[in-house]
N, C-alpha and C positions, 0 to 999 in steps of 0.2 A: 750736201748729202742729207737724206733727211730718212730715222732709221729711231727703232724703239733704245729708247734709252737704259745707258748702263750704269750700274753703281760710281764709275770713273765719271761721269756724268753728274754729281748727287749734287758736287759741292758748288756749281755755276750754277743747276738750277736752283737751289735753297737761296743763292745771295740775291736772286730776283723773284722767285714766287715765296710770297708772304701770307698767301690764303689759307697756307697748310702748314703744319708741323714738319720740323726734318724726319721726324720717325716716321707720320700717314706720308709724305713725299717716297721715302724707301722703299715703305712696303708695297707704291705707286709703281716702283720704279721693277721692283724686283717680279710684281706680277704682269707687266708688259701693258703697262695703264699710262704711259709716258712717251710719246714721240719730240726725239729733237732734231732742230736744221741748224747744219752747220755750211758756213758757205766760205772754202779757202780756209778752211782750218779756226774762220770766225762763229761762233756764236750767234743765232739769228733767235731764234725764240724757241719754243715749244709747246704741245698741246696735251692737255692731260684729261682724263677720260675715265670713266666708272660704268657700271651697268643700272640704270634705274627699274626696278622691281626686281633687282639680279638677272632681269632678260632683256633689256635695251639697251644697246650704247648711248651713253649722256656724255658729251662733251662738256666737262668742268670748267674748262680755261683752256682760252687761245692768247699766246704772247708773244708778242714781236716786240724785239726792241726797235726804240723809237728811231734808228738811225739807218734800219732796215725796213722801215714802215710804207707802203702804198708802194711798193716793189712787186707784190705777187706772190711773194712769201705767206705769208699769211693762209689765201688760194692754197698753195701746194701741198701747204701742211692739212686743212681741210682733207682735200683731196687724198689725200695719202691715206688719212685715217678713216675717211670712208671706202677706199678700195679694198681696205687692210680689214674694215667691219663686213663686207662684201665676202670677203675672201673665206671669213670666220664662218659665213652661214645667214648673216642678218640683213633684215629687208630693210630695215628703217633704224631710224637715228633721229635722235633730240641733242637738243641744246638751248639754252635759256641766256637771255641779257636784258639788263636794266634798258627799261624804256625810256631811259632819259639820257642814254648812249648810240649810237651812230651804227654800233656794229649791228642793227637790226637789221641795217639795211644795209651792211656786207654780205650777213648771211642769207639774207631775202636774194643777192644777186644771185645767190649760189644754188638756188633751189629752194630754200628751206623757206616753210609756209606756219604761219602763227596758227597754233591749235591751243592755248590756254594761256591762263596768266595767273601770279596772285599778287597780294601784296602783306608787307610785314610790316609790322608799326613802325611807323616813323622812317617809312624806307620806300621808293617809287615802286612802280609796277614793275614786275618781272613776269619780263615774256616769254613761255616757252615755242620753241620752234620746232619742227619735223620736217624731213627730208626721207623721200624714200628709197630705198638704194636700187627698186627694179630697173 
């Protein structure tokens, strides 16, 4: 099942996303910036999400555990969270990953097309990505 995350939800995702504070995670959670999959009452990952300029959805973090990985999981949760940005009113959507990681070219399967990059000292290139929802 895969559904915006609830505060009963807070304490599984904190013990795996280490990106963010459990306070910015809550306030994640309570403003409907958090989608989890559960599969059989298991734990599979989740996707967490912000608005860049306050009018785009930015995909922050996609996580699968590793025991549920290259399953489709991953796919669904995408998917879900672009029908659900869709639904909202928005034509497009970003997301960004290090260019020395693989998921470039998850999210390249998925649509999503490189429009920028930067980079921060002492840190690889970070790619951003676009998808458009028409």
């Amino acid at each position: 099942m895969i559904r915006y995350a609830s505060i009963d939800d807070l304490e599984i995702i904190n013990q795996y996303d280490k990106h963010i504070s459990k306070t910015e995670l809550e306030k994640s959670v309570k403003d409907y910036r958090v989608i989890v999959y559960f599969k059989d009452d298991n734990f599979v990952g989740w996707l967490r999400f912000n608005l860049f300029w306050d009018n785009t959805p930015f995909m922050n973090l996609l996580f699968v555990l590793s025991e549920y990985r290259n399953q489709g999981f991953g796919k669904q949760l995408v998917r879900f969270w672009e029908e659900e940005m869709k639904k909202q009113g928005y034509s497009l959507v970003l997301t960004s990953t290090v260019s020395t990681e693989s998921a470039q070219y998850f999210y390249r399967k998925l649509g999503y097309t490189d429009c920028g990059s930067f980079v921060l000292p002492q840190e690889p290139e970070e790619l951003i990505l676009l998808k458009s929802l028409n």
